[in-house]
DOROVO-996185 format. One record per residue: residue number from 0; x, y, z of N, C-alpha, C in turn. Coordinates in steps of 0.02 Angstrom, whole numbers. Example, Ala and Ser with C-alpha at 12.3 -4.5 7.8 and 13.67 -1.06 7.14 Angstrom:
<rs>
<r seq="0" n_px="660" n_py="-284" n_pz="390" ca_px="615" ca_py="-225" ca_pz="390" c_px="660" c_py="-165" c_pz="390"/>
<r seq="1" n_px="642" n_py="-112" n_pz="354" ca_px="684" ca_py="-53" ca_pz="357" c_px="645" c_py="2" c_pz="394"/>
</rs>
This chain:
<rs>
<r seq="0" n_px="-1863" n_py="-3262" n_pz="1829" ca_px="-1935" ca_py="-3251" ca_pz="1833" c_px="-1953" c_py="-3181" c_pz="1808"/>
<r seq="1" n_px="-1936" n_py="-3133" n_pz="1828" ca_px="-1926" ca_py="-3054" ca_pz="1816" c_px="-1912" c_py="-3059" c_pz="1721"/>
<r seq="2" n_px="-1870" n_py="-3083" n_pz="1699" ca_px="-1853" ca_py="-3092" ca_pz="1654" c_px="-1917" c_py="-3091" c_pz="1612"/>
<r seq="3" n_px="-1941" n_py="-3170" n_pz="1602" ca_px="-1989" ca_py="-3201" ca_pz="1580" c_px="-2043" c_py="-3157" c_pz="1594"/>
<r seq="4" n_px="-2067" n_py="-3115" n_pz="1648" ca_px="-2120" ca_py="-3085" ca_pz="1651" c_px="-2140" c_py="-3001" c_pz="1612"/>
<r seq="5" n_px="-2063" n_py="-2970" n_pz="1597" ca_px="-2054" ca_py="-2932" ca_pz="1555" c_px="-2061" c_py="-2964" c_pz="1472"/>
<r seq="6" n_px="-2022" n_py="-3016" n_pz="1456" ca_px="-2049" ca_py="-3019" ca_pz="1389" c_px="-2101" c_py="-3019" c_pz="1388"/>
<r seq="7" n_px="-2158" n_py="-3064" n_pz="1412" ca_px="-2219" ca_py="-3078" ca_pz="1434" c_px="-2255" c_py="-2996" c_pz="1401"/>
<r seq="8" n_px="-2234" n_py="-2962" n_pz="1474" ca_px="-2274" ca_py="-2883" ca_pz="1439" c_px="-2249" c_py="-2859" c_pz="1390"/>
<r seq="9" n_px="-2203" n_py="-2867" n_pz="1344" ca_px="-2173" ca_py="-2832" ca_pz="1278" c_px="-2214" c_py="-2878" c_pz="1238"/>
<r seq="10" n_px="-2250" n_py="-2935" n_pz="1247" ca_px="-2262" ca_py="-2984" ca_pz="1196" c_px="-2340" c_py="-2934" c_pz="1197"/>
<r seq="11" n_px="-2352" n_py="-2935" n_pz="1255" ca_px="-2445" ca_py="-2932" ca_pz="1252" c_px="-2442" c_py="-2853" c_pz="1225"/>
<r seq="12" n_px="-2407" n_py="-2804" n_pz="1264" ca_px="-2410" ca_py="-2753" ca_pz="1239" c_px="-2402" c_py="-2751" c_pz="1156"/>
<r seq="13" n_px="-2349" n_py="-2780" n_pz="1123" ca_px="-2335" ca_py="-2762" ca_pz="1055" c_px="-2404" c_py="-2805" c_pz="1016"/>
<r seq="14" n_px="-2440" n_py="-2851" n_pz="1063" ca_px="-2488" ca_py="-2864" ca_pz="1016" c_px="-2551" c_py="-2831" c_pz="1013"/>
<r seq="15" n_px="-2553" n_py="-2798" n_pz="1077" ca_px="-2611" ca_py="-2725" ca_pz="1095" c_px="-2595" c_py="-2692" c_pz="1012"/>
<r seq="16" n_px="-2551" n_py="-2661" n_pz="1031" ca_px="-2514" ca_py="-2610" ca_pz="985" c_px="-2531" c_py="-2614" c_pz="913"/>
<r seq="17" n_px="-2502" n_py="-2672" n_pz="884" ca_px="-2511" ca_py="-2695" ca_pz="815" c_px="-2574" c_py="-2691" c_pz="811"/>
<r seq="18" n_px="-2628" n_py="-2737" n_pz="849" ca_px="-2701" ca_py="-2750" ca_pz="832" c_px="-2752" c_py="-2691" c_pz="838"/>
<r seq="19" n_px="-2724" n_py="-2640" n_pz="891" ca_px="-2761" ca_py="-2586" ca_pz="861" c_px="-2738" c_py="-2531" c_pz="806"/>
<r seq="20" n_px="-2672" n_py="-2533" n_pz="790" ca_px="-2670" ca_py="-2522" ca_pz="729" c_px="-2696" c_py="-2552" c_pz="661"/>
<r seq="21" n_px="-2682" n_py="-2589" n_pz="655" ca_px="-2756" ca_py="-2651" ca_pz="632" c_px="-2827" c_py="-2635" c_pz="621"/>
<r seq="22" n_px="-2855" n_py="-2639" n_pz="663" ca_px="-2931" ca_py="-2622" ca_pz="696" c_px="-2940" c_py="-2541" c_pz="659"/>
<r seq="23" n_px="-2901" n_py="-2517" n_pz="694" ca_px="-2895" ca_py="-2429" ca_pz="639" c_px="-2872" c_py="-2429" c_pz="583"/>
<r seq="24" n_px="-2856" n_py="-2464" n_pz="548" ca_px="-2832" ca_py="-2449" ca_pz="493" c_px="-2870" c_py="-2494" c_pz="423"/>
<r seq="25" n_px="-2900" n_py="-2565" n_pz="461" ca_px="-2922" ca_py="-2620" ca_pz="409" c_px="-2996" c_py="-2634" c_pz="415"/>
<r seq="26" n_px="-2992" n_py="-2609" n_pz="498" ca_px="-3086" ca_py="-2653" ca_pz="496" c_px="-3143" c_py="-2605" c_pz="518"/>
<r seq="27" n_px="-3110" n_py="-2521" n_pz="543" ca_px="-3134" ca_py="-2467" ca_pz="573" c_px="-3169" c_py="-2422" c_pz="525"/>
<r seq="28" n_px="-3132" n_py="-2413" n_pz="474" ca_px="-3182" ca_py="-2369" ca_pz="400" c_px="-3234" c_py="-2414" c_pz="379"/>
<r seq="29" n_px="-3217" n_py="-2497" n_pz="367" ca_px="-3265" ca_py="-2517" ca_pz="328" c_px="-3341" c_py="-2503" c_pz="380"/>
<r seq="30" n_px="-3332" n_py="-2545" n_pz="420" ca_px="-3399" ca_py="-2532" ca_pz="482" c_px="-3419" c_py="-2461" c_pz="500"/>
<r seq="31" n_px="-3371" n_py="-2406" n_pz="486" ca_px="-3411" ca_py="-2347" ca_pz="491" c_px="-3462" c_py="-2303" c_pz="431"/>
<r seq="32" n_px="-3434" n_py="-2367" n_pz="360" ca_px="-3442" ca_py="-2321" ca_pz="302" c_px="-3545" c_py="-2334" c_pz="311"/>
<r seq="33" n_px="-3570" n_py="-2353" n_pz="337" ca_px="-3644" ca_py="-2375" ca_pz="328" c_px="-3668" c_py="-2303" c_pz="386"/>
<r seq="34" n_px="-3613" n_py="-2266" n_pz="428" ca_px="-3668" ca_py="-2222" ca_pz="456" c_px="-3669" c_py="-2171" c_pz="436"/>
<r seq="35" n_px="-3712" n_py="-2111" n_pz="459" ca_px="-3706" ca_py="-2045" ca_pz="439" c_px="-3662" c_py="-1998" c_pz="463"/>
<r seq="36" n_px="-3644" n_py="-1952" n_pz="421" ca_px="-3590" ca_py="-1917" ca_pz="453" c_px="-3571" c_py="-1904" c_pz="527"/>
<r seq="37" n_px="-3629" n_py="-1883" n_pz="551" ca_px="-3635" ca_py="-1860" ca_pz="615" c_px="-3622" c_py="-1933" c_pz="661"/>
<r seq="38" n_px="-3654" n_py="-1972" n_pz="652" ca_px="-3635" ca_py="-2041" ca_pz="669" c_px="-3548" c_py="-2057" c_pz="681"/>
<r seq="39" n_px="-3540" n_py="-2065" n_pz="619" ca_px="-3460" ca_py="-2061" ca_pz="583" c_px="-3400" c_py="-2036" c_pz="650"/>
<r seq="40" n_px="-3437" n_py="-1965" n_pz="649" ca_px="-3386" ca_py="-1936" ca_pz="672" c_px="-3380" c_py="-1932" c_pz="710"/>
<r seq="41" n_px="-3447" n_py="-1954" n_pz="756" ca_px="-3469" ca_py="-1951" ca_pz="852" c_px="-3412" c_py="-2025" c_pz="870"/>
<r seq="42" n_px="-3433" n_py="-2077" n_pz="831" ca_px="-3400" ca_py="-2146" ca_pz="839" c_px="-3320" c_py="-2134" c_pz="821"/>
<r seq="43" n_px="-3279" n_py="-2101" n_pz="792" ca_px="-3247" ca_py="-2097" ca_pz="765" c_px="-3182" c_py="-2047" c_pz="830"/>
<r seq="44" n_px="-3238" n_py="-1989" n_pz="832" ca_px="-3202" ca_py="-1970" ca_pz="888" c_px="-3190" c_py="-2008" c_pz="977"/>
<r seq="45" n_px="-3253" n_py="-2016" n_pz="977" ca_px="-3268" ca_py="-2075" ca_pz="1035" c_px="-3194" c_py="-2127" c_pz="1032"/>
<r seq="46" n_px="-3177" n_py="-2167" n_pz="983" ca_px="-3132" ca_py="-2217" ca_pz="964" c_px="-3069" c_py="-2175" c_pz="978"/>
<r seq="47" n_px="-3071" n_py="-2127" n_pz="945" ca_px="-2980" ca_py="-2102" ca_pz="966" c_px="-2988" c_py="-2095" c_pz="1022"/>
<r seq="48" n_px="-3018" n_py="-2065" n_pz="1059" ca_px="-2990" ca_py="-2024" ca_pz="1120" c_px="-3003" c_py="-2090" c_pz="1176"/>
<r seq="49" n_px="-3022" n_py="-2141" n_pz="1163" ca_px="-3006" ca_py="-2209" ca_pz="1208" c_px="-2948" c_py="-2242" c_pz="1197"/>
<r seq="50" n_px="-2934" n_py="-2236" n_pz="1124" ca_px="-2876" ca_py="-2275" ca_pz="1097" c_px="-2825" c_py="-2246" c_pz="1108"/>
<r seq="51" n_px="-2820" n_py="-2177" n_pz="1121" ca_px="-2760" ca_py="-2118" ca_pz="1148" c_px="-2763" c_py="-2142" c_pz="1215"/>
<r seq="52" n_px="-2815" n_py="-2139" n_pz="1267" ca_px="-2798" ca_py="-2149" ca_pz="1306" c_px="-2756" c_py="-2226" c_pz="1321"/>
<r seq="53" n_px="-2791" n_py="-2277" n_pz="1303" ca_px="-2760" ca_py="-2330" ca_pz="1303" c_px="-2693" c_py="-2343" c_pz="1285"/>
<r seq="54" n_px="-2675" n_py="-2305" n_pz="1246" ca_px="-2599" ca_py="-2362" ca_pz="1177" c_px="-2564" c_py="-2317" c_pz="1223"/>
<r seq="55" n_px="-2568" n_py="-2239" n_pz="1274" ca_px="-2514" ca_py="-2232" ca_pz="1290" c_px="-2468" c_py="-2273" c_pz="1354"/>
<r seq="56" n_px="-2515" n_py="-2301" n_pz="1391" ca_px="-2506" ca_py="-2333" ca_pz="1439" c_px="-2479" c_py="-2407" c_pz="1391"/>
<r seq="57" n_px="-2488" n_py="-2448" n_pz="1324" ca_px="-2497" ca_py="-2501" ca_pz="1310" c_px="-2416" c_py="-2494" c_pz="1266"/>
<r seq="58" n_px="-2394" n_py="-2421" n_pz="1242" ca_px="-2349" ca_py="-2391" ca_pz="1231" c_px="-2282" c_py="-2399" c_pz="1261"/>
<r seq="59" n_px="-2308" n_py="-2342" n_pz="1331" ca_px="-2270" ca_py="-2359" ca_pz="1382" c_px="-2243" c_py="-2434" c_pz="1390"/>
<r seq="60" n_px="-2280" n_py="-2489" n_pz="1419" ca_px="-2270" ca_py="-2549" ca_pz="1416" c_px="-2211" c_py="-2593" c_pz="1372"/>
<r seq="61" n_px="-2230" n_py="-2554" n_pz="1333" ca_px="-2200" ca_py="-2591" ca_pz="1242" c_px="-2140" c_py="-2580" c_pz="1250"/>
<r seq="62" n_px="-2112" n_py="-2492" n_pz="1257" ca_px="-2056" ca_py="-2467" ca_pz="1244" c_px="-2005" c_py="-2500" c_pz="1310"/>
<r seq="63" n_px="-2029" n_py="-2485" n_pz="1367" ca_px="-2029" ca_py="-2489" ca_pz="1431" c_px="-1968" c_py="-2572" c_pz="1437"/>
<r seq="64" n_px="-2004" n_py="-2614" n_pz="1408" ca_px="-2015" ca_py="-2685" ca_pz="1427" c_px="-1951" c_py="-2691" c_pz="1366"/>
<r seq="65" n_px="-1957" n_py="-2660" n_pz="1320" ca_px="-1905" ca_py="-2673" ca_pz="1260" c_px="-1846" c_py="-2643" c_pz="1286"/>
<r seq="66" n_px="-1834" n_py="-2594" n_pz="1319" ca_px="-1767" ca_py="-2568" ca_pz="1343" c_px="-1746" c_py="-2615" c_pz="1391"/>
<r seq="67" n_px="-1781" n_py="-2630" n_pz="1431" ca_px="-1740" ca_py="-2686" ca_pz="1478" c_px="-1729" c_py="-2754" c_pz="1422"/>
<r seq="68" n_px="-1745" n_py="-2766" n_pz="1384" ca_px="-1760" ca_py="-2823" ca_pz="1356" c_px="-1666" c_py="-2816" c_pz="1308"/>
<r seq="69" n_px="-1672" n_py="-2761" n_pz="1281" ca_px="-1606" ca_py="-2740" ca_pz="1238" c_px="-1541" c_py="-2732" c_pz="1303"/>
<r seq="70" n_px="-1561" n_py="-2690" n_pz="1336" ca_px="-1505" ca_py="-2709" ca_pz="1407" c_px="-1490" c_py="-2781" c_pz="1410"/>
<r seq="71" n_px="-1544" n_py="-2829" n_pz="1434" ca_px="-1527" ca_py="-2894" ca_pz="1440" c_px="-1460" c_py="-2953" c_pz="1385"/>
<r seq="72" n_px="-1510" n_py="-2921" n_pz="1331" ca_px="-1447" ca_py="-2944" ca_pz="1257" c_px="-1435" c_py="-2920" c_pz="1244"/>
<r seq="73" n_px="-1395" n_py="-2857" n_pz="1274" ca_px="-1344" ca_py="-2830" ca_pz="1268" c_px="-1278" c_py="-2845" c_pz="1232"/>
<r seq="74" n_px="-1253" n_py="-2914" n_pz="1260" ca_px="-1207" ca_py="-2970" ca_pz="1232" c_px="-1218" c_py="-2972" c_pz="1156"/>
<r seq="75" n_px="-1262" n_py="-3010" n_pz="1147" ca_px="-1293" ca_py="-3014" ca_pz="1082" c_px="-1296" c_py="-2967" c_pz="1042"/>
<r seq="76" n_px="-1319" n_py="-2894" n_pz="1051" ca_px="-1311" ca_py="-2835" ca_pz="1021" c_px="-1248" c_py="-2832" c_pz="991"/>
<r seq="77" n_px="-1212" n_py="-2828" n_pz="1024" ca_px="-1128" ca_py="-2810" ca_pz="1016" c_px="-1089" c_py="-2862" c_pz="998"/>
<r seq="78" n_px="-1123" n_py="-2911" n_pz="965" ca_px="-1096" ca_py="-2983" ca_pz="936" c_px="-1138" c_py="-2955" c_pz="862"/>
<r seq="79" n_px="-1174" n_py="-2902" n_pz="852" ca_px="-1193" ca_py="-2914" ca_pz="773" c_px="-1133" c_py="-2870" c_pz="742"/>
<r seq="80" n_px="-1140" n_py="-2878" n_pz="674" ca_px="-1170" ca_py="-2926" ca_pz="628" c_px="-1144" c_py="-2981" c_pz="611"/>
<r seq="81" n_px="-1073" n_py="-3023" n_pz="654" ca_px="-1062" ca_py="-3064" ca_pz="653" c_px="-1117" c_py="-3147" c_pz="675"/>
<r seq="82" n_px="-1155" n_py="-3111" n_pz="712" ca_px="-1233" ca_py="-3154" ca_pz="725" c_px="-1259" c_py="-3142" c_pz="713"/>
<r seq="83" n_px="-1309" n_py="-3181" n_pz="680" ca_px="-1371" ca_py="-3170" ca_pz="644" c_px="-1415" c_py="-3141" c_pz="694"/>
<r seq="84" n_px="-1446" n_py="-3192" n_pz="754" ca_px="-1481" ca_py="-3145" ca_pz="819" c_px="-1479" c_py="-3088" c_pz="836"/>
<r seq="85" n_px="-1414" n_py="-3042" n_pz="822" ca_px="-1387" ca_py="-2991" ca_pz="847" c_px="-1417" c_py="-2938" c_pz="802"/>
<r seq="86" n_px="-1419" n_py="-2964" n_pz="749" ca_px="-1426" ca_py="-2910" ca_pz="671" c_px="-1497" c_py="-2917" c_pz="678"/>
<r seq="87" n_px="-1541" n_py="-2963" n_pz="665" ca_px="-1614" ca_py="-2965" ca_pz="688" c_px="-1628" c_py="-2915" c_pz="736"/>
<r seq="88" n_px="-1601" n_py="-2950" n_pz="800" ca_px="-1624" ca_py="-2899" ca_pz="848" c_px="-1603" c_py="-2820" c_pz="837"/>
<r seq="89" n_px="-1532" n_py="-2765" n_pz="804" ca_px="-1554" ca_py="-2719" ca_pz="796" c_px="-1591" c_py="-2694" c_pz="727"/>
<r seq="90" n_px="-1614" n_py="-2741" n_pz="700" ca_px="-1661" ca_py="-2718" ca_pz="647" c_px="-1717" c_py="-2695" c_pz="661"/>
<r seq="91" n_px="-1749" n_py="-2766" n_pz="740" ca_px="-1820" ca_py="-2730" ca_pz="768" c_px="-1828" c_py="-2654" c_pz="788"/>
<r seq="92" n_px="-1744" n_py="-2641" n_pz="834" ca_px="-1734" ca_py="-2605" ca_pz="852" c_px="-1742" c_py="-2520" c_pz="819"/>
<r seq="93" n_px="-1704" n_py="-2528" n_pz="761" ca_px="-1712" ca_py="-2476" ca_pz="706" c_px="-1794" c_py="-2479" c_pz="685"/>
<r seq="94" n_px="-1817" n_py="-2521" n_pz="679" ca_px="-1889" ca_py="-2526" ca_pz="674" c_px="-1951" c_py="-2486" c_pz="728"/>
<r seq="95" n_px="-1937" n_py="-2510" n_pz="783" ca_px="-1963" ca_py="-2495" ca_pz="835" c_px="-1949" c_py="-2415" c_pz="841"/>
<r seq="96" n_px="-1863" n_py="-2385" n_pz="841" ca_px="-1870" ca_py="-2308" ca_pz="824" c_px="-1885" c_py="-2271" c_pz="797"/>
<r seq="97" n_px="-1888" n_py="-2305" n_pz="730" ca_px="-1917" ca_py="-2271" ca_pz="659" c_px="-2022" c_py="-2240" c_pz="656"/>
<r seq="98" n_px="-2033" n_py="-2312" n_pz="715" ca_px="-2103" ca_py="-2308" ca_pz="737" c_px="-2114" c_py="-2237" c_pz="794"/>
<r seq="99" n_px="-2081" n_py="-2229" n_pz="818" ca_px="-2072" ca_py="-2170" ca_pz="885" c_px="-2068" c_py="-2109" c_pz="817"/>
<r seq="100" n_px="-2031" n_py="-2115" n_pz="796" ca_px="-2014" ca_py="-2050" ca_pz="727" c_px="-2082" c_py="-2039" c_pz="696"/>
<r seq="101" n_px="-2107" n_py="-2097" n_pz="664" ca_px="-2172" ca_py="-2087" ca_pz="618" c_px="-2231" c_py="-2047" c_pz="687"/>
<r seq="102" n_px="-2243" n_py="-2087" n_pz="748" ca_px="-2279" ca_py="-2049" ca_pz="776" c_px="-2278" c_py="-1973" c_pz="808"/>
<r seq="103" n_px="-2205" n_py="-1971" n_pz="808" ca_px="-2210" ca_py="-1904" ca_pz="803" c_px="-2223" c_py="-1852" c_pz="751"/>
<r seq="104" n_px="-2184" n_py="-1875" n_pz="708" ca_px="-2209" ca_py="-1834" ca_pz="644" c_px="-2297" c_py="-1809" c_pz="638"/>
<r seq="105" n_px="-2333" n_py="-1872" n_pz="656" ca_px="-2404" ca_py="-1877" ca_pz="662" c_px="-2419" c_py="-1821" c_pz="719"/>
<r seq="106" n_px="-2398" n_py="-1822" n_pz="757" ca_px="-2415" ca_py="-1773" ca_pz="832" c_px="-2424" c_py="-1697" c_pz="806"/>
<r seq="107" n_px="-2324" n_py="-1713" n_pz="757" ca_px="-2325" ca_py="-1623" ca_pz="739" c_px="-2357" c_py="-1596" c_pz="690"/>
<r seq="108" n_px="-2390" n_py="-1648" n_pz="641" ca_px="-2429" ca_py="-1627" ca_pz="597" c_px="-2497" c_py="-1604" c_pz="607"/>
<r seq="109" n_px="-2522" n_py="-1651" n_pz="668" ca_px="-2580" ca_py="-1627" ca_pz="685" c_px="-2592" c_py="-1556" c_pz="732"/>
<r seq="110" n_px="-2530" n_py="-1565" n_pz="764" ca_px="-2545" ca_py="-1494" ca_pz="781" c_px="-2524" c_py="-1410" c_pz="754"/>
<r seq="111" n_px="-2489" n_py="-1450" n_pz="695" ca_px="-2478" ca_py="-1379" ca_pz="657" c_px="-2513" c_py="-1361" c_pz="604"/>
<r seq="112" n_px="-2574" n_py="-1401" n_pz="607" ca_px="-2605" ca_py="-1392" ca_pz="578" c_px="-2603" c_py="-1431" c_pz="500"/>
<r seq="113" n_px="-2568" n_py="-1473" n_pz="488" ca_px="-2534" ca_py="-1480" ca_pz="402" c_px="-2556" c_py="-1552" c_pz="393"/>
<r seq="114" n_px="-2600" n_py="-1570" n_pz="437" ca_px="-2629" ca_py="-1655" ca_pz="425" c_px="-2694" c_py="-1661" c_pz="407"/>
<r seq="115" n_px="-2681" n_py="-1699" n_pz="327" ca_px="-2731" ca_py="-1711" ca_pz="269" c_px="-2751" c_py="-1766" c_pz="287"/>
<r seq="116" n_px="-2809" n_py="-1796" n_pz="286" ca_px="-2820" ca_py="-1883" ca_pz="295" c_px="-2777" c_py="-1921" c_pz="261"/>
<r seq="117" n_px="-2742" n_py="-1918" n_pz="194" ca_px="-2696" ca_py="-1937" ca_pz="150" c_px="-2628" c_py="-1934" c_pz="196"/>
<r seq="118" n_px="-2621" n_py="-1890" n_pz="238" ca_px="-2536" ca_py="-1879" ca_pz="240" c_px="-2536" c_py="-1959" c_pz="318"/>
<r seq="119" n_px="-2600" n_py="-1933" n_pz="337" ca_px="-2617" ca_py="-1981" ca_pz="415" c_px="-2617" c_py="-2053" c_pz="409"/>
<r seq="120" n_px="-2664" n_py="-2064" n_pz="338" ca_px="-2650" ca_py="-2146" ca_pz="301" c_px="-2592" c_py="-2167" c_pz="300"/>
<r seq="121" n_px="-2542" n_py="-2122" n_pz="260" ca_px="-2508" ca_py="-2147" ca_pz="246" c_px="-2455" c_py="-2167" c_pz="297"/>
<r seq="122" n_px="-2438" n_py="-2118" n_pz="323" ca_px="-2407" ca_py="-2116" ca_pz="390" c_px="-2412" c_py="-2207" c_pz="437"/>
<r seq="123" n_px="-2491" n_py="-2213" n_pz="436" ca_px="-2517" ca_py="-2253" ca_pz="476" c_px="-2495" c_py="-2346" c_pz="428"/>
<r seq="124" n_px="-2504" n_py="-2324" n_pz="389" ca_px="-2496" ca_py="-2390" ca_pz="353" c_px="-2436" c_py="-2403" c_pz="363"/>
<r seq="125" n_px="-2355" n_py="-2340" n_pz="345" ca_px="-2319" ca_py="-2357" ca_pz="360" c_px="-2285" c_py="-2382" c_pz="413"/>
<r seq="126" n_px="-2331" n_py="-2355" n_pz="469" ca_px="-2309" ca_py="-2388" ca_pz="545" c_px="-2338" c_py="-2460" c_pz="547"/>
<r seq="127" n_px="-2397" n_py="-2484" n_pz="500" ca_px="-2414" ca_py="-2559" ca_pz="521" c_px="-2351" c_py="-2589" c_pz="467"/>
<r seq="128" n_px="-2340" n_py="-2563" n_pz="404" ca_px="-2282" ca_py="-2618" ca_pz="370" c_px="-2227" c_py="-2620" c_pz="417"/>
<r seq="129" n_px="-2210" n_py="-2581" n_pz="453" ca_px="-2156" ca_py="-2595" ca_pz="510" c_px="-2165" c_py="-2658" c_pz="585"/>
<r seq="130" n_px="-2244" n_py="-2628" n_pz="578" ca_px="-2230" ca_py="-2659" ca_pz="641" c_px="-2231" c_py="-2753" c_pz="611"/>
<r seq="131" n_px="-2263" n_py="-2756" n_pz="566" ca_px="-2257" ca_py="-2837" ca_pz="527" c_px="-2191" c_py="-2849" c_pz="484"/>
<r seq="132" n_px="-2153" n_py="-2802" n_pz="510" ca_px="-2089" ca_py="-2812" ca_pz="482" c_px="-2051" c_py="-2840" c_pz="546"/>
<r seq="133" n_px="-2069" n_py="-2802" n_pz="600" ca_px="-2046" ca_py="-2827" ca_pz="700" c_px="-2074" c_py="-2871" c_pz="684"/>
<r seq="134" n_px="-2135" n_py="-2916" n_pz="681" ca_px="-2156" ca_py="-2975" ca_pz="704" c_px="-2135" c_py="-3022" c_pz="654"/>
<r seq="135" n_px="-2084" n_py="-2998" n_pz="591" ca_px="-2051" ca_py="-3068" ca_pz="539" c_px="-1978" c_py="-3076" c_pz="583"/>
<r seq="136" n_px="-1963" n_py="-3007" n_pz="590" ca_px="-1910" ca_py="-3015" ca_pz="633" c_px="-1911" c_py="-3052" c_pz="685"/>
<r seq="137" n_px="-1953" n_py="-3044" n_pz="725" ca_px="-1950" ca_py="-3075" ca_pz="800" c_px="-1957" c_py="-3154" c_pz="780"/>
<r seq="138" n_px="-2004" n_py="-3177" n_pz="739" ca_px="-2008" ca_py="-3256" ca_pz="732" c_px="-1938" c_py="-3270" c_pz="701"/>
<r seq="139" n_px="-1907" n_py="-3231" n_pz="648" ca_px="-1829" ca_py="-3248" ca_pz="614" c_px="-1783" c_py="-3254" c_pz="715"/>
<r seq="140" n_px="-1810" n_py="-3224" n_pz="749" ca_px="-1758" ca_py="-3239" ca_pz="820" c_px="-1756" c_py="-3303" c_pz="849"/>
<r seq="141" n_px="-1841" n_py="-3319" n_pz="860" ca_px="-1851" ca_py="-3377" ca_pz="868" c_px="-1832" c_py="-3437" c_pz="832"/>
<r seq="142" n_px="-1810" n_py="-3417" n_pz="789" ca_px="-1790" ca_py="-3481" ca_pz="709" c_px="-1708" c_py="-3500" c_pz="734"/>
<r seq="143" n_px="-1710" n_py="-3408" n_pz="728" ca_px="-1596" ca_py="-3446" ca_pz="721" c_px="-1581" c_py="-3424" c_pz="779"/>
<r seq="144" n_px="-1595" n_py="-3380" n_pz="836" ca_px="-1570" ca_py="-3385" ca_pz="913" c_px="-1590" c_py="-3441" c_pz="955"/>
</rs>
């Protein structure tokens, strides 16, 4: 039961996660491009500092729920790359860290001052091709595990 109720929150959390990366990245400029600056930037700031507050708790969750989850198939871990399941699963894995890396990078850029809207895009896009790289992965688990 415990089991099932942790994937459960790794599922909902990683879909928090993805979709507001999403939402910020695909559907958040277009709907802001019609206001005025001041508009722009009131809405704009308004949006992060809810979405900060939120994703860290939705974060938490994600990472949280995935470490017990890798404890659990553990077995499986240490059966790759002779199993396909095994190799999937640390691909998410490398994925999922690589995502912790990009956001930090983002953290230290912003506070050292060295973050261009260009360096933040890009950054950001690269964390959504990852994370739709976790969710080909995760259905490839469901296929051959």
């Amino acid at each position: 039961m415990l089991f099932w109720l942790i994937k459960s929150v790794h599922l909902l959390a990683a879909i928090a996660f993805f979709g507001t990366l999403f939402y910020q990245l695909l559907i958040m400029p277009a709907a802001l491009r019609g206001l005025s600056d001041t508009q722009r930037q009131t809405a704009e700031l308004a949006l992060a500092a809810r979405t900060r507050q939120l994703l860290h708790w939705v974060v938490g969750l994600l990472y949280g729920a995935g470490f017990y989850l890798a404890w659990h198939y553990r077995s499986l871990l240490g059966a790759a790359p002779e199993v396909l399941a095994g190799l999937l699963l640390w691909l998410k894995i490398g994925l999922a860290l690589s995502i912790v890396v990009h956001y930090g990078a983002l953290a230290w850029l912003r506070r050292s001052g060295q973050m261009t809207a260009r360096r933040e895009a890009r950054l950001l896009y690269a964390v959504l091709a990852q994370m739709v790289l976790i969710v080909l992965l995760a259905k490839g688990l469901f296929v051959f595990a």
